[in-house]
N, C-alpha and C positions, 0 to 999 in steps of 0.2 A: 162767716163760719159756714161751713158746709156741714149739712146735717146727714146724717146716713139714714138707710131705710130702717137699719135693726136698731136696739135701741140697746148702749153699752151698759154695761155695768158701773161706770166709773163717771155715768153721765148725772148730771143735777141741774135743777132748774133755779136759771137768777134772771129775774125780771121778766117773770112768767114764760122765759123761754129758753129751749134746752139747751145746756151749754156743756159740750164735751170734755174729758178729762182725757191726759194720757195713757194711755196703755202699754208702755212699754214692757214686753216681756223677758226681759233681763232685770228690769227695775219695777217689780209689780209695788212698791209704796207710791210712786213716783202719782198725784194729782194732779198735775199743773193744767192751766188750761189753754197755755198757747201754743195750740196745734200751730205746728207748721207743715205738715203731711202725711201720708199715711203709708204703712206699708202691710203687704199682706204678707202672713207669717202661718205655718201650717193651716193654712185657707179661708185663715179669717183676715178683713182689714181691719186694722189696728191704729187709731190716731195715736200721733207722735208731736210729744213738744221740743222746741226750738233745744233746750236742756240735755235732755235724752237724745236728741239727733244729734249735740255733738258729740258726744259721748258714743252711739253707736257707728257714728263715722269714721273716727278712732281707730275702731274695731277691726279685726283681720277674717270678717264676713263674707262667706261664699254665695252672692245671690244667684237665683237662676230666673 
């Protein structure tokens, strides 16, 4: 797991060490913990789980 310098809000610790949650912001209930990457979203990076990325892949998303 790759740990970021900030520290998320949807982060929690199991076995003394921090384990991220998702942050999907289309799905702010969404907890899951298996990031599979991240994307940045008005200027924050945001981890993303396997769940939520299919689901925003889907999507008819303009990146830049």
């Amino acid at each position: 797991m790759i740990k970021t310098e900030s520290s998320h809000k949807n982060s929690r610790k199991r076995n003394g060490e921090l384990e991220e949650r998702c942050e999907n912001p289309w799905n702010k209930r969404c907890g899951n913990s298996d990031i599979i990457l991240y994307i940045y979203y008005k200027g924050r990076r945001l981890p993303i789980c396997r769940s939520c990325w299919a689901e925003i892949s889907q999507k008819d998303i303009e990146w830049s």
